[in-house]
N, C-alpha and C positions, 0 to 999 in steps of 0.2 A: 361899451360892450358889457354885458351881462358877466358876472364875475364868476360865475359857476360856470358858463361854458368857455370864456377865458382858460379858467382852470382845465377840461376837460380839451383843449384844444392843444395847449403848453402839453400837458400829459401824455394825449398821440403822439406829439411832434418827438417827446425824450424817448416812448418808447420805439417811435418807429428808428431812431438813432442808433438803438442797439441793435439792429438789423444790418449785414453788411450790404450795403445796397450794389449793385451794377447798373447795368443800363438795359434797356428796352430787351434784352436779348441773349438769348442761347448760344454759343457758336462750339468749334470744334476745343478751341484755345481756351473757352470763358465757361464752364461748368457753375453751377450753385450746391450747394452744400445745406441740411436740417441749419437753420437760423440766416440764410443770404435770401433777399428776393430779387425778382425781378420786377419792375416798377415803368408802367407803361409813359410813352414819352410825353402825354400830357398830365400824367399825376392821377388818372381818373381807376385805375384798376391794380392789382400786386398779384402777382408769382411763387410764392412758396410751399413749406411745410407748417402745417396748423393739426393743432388735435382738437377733436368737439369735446364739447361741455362735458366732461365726467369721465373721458376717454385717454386712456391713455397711448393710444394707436395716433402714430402719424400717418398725412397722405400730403401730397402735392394737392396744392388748389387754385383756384384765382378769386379776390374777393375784391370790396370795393376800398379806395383808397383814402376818401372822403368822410365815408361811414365810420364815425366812430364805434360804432357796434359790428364787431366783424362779423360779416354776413357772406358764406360763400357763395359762390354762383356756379361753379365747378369744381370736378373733382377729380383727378386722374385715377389713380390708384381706389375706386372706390369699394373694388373685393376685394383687395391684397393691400391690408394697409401693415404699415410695418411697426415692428414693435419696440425701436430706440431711434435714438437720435444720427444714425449712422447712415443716410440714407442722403444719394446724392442723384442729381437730377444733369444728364448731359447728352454729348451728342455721340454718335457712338462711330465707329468706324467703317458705317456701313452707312450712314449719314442720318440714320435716326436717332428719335432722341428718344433716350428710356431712361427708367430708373431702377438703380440698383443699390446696394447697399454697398459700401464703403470695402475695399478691398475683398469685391466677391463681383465677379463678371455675367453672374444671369441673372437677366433683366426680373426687377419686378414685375414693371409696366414698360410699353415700350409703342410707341406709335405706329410701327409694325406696315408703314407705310412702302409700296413700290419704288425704290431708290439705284440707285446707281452708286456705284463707292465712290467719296468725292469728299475732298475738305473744302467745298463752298456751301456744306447745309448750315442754314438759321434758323433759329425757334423765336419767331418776334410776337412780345406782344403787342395788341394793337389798343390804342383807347376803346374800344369795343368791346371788351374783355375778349377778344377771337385771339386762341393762342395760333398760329399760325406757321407751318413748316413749309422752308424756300431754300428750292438748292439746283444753285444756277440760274435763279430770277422765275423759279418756275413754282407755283406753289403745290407741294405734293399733300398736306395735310393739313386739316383747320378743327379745334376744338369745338367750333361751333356744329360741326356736321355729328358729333358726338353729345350731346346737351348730359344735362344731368336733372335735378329735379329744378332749375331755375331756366324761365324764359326773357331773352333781358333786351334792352333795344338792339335792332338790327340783325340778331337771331330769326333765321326761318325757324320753320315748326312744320313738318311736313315733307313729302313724300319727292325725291327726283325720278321723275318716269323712265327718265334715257337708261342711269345706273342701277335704277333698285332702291336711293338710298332712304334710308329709311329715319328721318330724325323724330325723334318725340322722345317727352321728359318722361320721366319714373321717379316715383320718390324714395327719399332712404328709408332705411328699416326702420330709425327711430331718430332722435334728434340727437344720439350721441352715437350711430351707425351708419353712414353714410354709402354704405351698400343697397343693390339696386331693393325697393320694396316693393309692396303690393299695390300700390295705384300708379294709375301712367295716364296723359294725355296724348291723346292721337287724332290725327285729322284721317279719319275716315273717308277712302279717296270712292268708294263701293254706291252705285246710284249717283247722288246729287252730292258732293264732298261735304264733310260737315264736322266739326270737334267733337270728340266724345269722352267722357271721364272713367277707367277703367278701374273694376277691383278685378286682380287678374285677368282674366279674360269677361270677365260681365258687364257689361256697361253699365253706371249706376248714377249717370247723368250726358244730358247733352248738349253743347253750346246752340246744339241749330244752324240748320246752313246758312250761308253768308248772303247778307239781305243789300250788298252792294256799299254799307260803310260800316255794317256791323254783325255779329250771330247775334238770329232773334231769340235766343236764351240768356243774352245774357243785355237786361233790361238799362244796366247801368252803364255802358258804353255809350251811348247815346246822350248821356250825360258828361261826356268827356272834354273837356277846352280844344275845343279843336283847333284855337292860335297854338297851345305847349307841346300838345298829343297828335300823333295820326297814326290807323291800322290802316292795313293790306291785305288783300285774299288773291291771289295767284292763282289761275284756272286754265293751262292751256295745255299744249301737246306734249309737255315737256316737264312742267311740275308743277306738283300741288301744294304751297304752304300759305300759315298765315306770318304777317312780320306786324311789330311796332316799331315806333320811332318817336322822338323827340325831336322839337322844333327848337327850345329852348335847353344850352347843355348845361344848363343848374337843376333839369327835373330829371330826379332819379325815383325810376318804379323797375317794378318785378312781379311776373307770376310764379307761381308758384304749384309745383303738386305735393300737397303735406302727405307727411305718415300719417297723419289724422283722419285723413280719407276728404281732403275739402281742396279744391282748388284757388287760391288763393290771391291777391294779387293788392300790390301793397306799392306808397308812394313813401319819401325820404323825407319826413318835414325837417329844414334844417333850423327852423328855431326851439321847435322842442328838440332834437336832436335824439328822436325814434322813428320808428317806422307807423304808418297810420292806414291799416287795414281799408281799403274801399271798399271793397266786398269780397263775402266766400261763398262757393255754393260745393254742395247741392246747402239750400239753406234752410228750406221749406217741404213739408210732406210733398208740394208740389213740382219740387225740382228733383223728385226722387223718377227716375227711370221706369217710364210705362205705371206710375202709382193705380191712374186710374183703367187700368186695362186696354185690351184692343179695342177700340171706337169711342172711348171713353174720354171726357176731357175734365182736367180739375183748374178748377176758382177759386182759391182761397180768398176769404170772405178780407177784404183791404181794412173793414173796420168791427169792431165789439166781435174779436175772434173766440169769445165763448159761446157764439151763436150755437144753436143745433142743426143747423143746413150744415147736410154732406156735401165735403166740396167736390166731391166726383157725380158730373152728370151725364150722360147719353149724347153724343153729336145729334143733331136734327136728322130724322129718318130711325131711330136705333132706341132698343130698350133695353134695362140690362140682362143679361143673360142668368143670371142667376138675383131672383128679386128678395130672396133669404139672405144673402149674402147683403146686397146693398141695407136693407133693412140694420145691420147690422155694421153697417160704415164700412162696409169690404169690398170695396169695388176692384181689385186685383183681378176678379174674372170677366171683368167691361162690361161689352153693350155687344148686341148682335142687333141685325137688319129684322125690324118688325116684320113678322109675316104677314104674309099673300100682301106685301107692295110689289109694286110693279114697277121697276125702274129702267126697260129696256124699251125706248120705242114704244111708250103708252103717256105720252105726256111730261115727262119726267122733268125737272130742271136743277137746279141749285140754289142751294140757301147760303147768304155769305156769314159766315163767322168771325166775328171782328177782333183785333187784338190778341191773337193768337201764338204761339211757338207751333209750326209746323211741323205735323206730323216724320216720322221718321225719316229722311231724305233717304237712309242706302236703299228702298227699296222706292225708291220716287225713280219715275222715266225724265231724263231734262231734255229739253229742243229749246236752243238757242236762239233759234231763229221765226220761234212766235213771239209776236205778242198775249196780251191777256184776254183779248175778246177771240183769236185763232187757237187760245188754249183750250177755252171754254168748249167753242165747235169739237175742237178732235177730241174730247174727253167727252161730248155729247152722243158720239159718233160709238165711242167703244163701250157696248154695254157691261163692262167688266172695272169701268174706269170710277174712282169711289170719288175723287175729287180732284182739286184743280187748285194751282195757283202760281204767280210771279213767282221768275228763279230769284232776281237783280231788282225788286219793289222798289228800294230806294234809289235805284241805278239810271236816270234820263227819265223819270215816271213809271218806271218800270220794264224791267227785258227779262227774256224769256220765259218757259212755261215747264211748270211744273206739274206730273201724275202720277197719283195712286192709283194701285189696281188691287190691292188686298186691304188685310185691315191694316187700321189708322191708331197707329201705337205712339204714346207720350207726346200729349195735347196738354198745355195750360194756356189760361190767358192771363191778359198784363192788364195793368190798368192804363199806362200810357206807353205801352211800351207792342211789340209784335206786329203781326203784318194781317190782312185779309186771307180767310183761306174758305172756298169753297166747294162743299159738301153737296152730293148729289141725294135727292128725294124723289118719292112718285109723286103723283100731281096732287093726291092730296092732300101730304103736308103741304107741297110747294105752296097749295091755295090757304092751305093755314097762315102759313107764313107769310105770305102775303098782304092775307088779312089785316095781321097784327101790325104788319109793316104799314099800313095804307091806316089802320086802327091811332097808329102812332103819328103819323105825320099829320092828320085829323083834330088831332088833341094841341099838338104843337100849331098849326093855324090859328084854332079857336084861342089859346093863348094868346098867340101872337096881336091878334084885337083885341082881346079886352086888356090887354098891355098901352096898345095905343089907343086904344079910348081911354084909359083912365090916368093914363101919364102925364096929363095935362093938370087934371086935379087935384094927383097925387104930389104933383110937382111942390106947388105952394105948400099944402099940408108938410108936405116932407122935410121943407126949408127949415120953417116954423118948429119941428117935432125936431128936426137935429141939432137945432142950436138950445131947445129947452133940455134935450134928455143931457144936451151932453155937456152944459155946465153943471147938471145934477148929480151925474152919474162922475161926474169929477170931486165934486163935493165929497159924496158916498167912498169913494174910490182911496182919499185923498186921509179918510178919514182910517177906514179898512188897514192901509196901508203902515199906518204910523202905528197901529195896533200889533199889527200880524208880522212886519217885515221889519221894523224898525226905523221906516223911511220918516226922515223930515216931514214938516206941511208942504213946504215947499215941493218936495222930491217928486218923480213919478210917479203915477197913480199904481194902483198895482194891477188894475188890468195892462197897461200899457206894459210893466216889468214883467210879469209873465209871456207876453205876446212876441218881449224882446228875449227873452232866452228861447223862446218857442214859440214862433207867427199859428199854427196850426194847430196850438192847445185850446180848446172851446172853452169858454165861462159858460157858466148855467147859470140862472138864478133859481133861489130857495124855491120859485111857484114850482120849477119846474122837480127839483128835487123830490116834492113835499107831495104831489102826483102818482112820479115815480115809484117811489114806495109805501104809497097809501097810508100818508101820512105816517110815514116810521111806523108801521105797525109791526107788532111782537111778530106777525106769520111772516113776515120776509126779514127778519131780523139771521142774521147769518152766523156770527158769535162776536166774538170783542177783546181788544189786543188792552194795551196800557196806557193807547190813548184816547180810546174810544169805541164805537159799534160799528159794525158791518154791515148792511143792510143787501139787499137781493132789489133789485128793480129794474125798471123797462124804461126805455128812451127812444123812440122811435120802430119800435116795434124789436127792439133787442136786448137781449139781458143783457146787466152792469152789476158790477159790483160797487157799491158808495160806504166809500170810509168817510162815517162822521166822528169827528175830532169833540173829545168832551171840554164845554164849555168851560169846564174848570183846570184844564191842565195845560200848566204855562209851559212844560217841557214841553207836549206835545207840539205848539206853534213851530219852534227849532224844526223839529221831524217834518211836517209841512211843507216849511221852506226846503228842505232839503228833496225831499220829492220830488216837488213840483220841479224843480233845478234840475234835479237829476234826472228822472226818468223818464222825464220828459224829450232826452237827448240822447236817450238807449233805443237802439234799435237791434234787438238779437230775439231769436226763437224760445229762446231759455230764459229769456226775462218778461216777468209781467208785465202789460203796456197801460199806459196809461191814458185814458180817454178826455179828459177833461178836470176842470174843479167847480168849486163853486165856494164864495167868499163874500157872503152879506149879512148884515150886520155883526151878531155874536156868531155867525154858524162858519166853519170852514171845512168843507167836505172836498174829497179826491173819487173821481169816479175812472174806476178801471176794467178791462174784459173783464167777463163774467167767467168761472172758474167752477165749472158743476160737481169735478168730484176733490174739493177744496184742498185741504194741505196735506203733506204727506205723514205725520202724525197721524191723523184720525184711519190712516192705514196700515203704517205698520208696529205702533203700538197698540192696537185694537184686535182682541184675540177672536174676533169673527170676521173680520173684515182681510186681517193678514193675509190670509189663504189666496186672496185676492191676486196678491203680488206673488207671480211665478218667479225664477230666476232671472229667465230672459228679462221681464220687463225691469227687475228691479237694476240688471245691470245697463240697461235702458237711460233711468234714472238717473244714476251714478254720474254715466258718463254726459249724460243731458246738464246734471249742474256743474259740472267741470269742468264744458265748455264753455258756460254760462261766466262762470266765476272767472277762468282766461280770458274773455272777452273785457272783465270789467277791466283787468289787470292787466290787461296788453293792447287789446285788439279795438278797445273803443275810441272816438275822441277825448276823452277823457281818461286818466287813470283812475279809479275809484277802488278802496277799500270798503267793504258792507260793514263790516264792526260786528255784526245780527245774524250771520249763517245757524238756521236749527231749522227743526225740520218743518215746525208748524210756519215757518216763512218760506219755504218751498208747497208752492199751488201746483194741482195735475187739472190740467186741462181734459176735455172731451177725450181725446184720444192720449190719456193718461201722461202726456210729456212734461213733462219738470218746467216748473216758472220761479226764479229767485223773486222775493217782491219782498217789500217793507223797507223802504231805503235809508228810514229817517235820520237812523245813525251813520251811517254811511259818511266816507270823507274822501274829498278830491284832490289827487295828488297831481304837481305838472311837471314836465320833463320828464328827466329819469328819477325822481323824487319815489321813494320805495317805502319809507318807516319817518315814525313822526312820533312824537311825546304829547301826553295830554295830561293834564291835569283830573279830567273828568271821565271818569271810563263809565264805559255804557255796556249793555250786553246781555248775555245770559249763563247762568251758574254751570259747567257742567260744557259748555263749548266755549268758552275763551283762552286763549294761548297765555300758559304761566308770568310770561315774561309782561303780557297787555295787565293782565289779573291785580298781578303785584307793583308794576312798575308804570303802569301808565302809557310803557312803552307799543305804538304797534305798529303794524308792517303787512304784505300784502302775505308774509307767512301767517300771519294771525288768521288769516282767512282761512291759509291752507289748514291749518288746525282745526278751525273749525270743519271744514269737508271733512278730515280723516272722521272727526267725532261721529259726522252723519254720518261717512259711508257704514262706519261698525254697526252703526244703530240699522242702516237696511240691513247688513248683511245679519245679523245677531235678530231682529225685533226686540230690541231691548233698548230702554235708557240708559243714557248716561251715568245719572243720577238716579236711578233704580235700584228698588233692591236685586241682591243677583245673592238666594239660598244656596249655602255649600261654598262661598266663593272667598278668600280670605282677606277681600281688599271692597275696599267703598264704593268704586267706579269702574264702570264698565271696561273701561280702559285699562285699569290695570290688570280687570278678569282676563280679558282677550289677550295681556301681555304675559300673564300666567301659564297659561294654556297655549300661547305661540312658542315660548322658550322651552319648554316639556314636550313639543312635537304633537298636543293633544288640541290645535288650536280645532280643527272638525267638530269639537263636542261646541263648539260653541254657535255654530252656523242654527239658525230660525229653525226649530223642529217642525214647521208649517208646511216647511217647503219638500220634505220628504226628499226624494233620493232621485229628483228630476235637476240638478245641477251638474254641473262638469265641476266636478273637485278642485282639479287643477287652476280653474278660472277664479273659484269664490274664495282658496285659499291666495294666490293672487293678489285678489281684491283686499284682504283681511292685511298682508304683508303692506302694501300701500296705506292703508289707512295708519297701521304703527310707521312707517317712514311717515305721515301728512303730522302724527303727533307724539316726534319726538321732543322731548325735551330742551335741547338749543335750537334757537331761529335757524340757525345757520346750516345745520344737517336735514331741517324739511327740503322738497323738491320744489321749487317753482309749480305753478299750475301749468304751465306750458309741459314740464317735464309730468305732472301727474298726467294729462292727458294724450301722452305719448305713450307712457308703463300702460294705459288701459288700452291701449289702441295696439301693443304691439306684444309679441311674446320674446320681447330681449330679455336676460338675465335682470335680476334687479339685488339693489345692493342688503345687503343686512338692516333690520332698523334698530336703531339703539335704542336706551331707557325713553320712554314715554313719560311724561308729565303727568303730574297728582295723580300717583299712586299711594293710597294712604288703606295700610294695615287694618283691621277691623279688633276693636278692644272688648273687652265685655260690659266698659262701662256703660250703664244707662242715665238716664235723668233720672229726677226727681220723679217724673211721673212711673218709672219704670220702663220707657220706651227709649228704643235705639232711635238711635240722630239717621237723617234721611237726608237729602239735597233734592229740591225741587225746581223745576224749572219755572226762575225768574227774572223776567228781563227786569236790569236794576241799572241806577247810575250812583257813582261811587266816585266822590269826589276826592280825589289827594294830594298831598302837604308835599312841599318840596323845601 
């Protein structure tokens, strides 16, 4: 057995020792007490008092018992937490069970359930984490009918029609607040039933109704082991919810509603011994609620997402209603019905729309009892009916039928993912469409023959050509490889090694490169980091960006490798993607989306361009790379450390959203492996954490360090390593920590942005960034916890002295000029 988690296994087992344990259960005689739990009767779930991360408030909770990272799943007491350790959990003489504080008789909390006075009530927990109240074999109350921000196997989620009751999660206020907060998941019982993800009362994403083994919003379910996992959706006279379950009782998963505003849902790896994010939404401009207006559908483009297609387009039949707006990527105010069509009993029919998430279900009519082609008829029939489709698609071939009669709000499509949904036209689109239908299937024939005509030909030729290219291109490969990767003669080739860390990363070759950018010419030349140029080019009719690596710098191959490994295995909104490489002879280029208004330097150190960035978007920004940088640090399969956070490594896309990118320094941590010592520090002057700087030492705080340093630099427009006239210290950092402790930090906020901020919010933001760069590792917050402080308006703690703070002297040089720090990414090798 692995001898770290050996150790981490021995370590639950001592602490969970100092717990006074009982059994399964509550009764009138058996109370628990702050430090006793309760311990379900197969070992899988616990019963106690716990405080969160940074909190001093106790509450009763149930967590998991397995997990060595305790994670709760409930909460009792989640407004009224209490504030000492005197807090006892029992059954009361009314046969409820509540909690009160230690020699004081009114309840904090109390289950508050229908009872009869009776000494046979119990509070058992069950391996299901369901705490459960029974009195007299009769069960009066269940934890599960109460959920909290977690959904866990065997948990409904949804509505009972006979009582009213109403279950659906809420998340906490922050990650050390466990009271109710501002998002909640609800199954929407209103039209066609359907999940929906709330900020108070707004919807601001939507699973989509249930397609018979899945909601067609959420693309990744259908990707689920359906031997380990099974869902459920519940439809009749009596209640509406959805449940999971497990086939297998070693797989533990959870969804989740964060304070972060993301629904979430997460599986137990137990060999790395963390939790491993399978996905979050809303995750994409396209999974943002009604994005593209009413009639309106968005496509996020699957590849080179620095395209300039808007991904909001019109349903077939509809233009948009406002063409100033679209011109400008605004598609918020949608599409409206082209005029003078005629779509009532003048020829009219429907266009199908493939791979879709169905338009809004609550205002959808459902009939159970059509099928697809009797849908079609009655939605023909009502000239007010906008389209049509399967309730149950996936369900026998599909059962019942679904209609719209108004407009058709929060449309995206999938690539392999949604269901058919059909939209009604006048006849002459339908003969457009048609066309194009009858156009396509015309092209795909004629293909289809000169496939089999020349597949015979091609046959020998091809035999011939595969076994020449491909001892050649192994030669080549074999050759590339021992250069660039370090691999033996022997080893894999290094196409094959990249293809195994990542099947669906394309090679290019140099012709194709050398095309692309016109020959590397100076007009698409983009600028150039320390290890090479950046060039601007086209690949299939789509801009790219292509990092060419200079032929002379042997650091930069390490950087290479590290990419190609990495970012190749990232998949988040807030990171750069990467498209391909390309590695023949001396050349080794990395080609990624194309990034039109480039890094966030060239904006907000740029005294004409500044103005550009309002508040809103820059806190936009902010919170874009600190979800970015949590993903590397929690959320991805991987751990990674960037080493390289500044600003000119942060890219804003078309619709200005933050991209971390440059990985080369970059290191991969496994398990819960958090900091690491290096001989070799890499970085840049002016954002590295004291402790990396001096000691070689670093940690996923080093990172957070480095975010504090950006965030100052948006909110200020200033460097780091700038001069800053008037100021009595060398670094930005210690100006802003000048003027925070004097109560004067305001004067330091961008003069660009004038007096369009909320004070409260940027001073806020300014406090976070001295907690992201205080001077011990130990007092920075997690990114988890920074992207909680921006997402929520809890109190936040004081931040201590900040790092490199250094005085200003009058000494000068020789030349007579003051000493400045410039931003340079450098590697600085050190003695141990």
């Amino acid at each position: 057995m692995n001898p770290v988690k050996c150790f981490l296994k021995t370590l639950l087992f001592f602490l969970l020792l100092g717990f006074s344990f009982s059994s399964d259960s509550i009764t009138p005689q058996q109370s628990i007490k702050d430090g006793d739990v309760v311990v379900s009767n197969g070992k899988t779930f616990v019963l106690g008092f716990f405080s969160p991360l940074n909190s001093k408030f106790r509450y009763v909770g149930i967590w998991y018992y397995q997990v060595t990272e305790q994670t709760v799943v409930w909460v009792a007491n989640r407004e009224k937490p209490i504030n000492d350790t005197s807090g006892v959990l029992s059954i009361d003489s009314q046969g409820n069970l509540v909690l009160h504080r230690q020699n004081q008789t009114d309840p904090v909390w109390s289950t508050n359930a229908s009872v009869t006075p009776s000494r046979n009530s119990v509070a058992r927990l069950y391996d299901t984490a369901n705490l459960v109240l029974v009195q007299d074999g009769t069960p009066l109350w269940q934890s599960f009918d109460y959920p909290t921000n977690t959904l866990i196997f065997s948990m409904k989620l949804g509505l009972n029609l006979s009582t009213g009751l109403n279950r659906f999660l809420t998340s906490w206020k922050s990650a050390n607040d466990p009271g109710i907060g501002n998002y909640s998941i609800r199954i929407d019982p209103t039209g066609f039933p359907q999940m929906s993800f709330y900020k108070d009362s707004a919807k601001v994403w939507r699973a989509g109704s249930w397609t018979g083994r899945r909601f067609t919003g959420i693309p990744e379910m259908a990707h689920a082991p359906s031997d380990v996992t099974y869902s459920n959706f519940i439809y009749d006279n009596e209640e509406i919810y959805y449940i999971m379950g497990a086939k297998n009782a070693s797989y533990i998963a959870r969804a989740v509603a964060n304070e972060t505003g993301f629904m979430q849902r997460y599986i137990w790896n137990l060999e790395d011994q963390r939790w491993f994010l399978l996905w979050s939404v809303p995750g994409e401009e396209c999974d943002k609620y009604g994005f593209c207006g009413p009639n309106g559908i968005c496509d996020k483009p699957q590849a080179y997402l620095g395209s300039s297609t808007f991904i909001c387009s019109c349903l077939p039949g509809f233009e948009p209603k406002s063409p100033e707006s679209w011109l400008l990527k605004d598609g918020s105010a949608g599409c409206i019905q082209k005029p003078n069509a005629s779509i009532c009993q003048h020829g009219e029919g429907f266009v199908k729309v493939e791979h879709v998430k169905l338009p809004d279900t609550a205002v959808a009519d459902a009939d159970m009892s059509l099928g697809l082609k009797q849908c079609e008829e009655k939605c023909l029939k009502n000239c007010s009916c906008r389209g049509y489709a399967s309730a149950y698609y996936e369900s026998n071939g599909g059962t019942g039928c679904l209609t719209w009669h108004g407009d058709l709000v929060d449309m995206r499509t999938y690539t392999d993912a949604g269901q058919d949904f059909f939209v009604r036209v006048d006849a002459v689109d339908l003969a457009h469409y048609y066309r194009k239908h009858i156009g396509r299937l015309s092209k795909k024939l004629m293909v289809a023959i000169i496939v089999i005509v020349s597949v015979a030909v091609m046959l020998c030729m091809a035999t011939y050509a595969f076994c020449f290219l491909r001892r050649r291109r192994r030669g080549r490969y074999k050759r590339v490889s021992k250069s660039l990767l370090g691999f033996k003669a022997s080893s894999t080739t290094m196409e094959e090694s990249i293809n195994e860390r990542n099947a669906e990363l394309p090679l290019f070759d140099l012709g194709t490169m050398v095309v692309a950018t016109n020959n590397f010419s100076a007009d698409t030349k983009l600028g150039q980091g320390g290890f090479g140029h950046v060039y601007k080019g086209s690949l299939k009719g789509k801009e790219v960006a292509i990092k060419r690596l200079s032929k002379s710098s042997g650091q930069g191959i390490e950087e290479l490798k590290n990419e190609i490994t990495l970012i190749a295995k990232l998949q988040h909104r807030n990171l750069v993607r990467i498209l391909g490489c390309c590695v023949e002879k001396e050349e080794k280029m990395l080609i990624y989306e194309f990034m039109p208004n480039k890094s966030l330097d060239s904006f907000i150190f740029d005294e004409r361009k500044r103005s550009l960035l309002d508040w809103g978007r820059r806190y936009e920004i902010i919170s874009g790379i600190a979800r970015g940088i949590l993903y590397l640090h929690q959320d991805s399969r991987l751990r990674i450390i960037h080493r390289d956070l500044k600003a000119s490594n942060i890219l804003l896309d078309a619709e200005m959203n933050p991209k971390i990118s440059d990985f080369g320094m970059a290191r991969i941590f496994g398990g819960d492996q958090v900091e690491a010592d290096t001989k070799r520090v890499v970085g840049t002057y002016g954002y590295m954490a004291p402790e990396y700087a001096m000691q070689g030492h670093f940690s996923i705080k080093s990172d957070v360090y480095s975010f504090g340093v950006l965030l100052l630099e948006i909110v200020t427009g200033k460097r780091n390593g700038g001069s800053l006239p008037g100021s009595p210290t060398l670094s930005l950092i210690g100006h802003v920590w000048d003027l925070w402790t004097n109560d004067k930090a305001i004067e330091i906020i961008d003069s660009s942005l004038g007096n369009s901020y909320p004070p409260t919010q940027i001073l806020r933001c300014i406090q976070i960034g001295l907690l992201c760069v205080q001077d011990s590792a130990t007092d920075r917050p997690k990114m988890s916890a920074v992207v909680a402080m921006l997402e929520s308006n809890a109190n936040l703690p004081s931040p201590k002295h900040p790092a490199f703070i250094i005085k200003k002297t009058d000494q000068t040089d020789e030349t007579g000029s003051t000493a400045s720090i410039n931003e340079v990414t450098f590697t600085m090798p050190l003695g141990r």
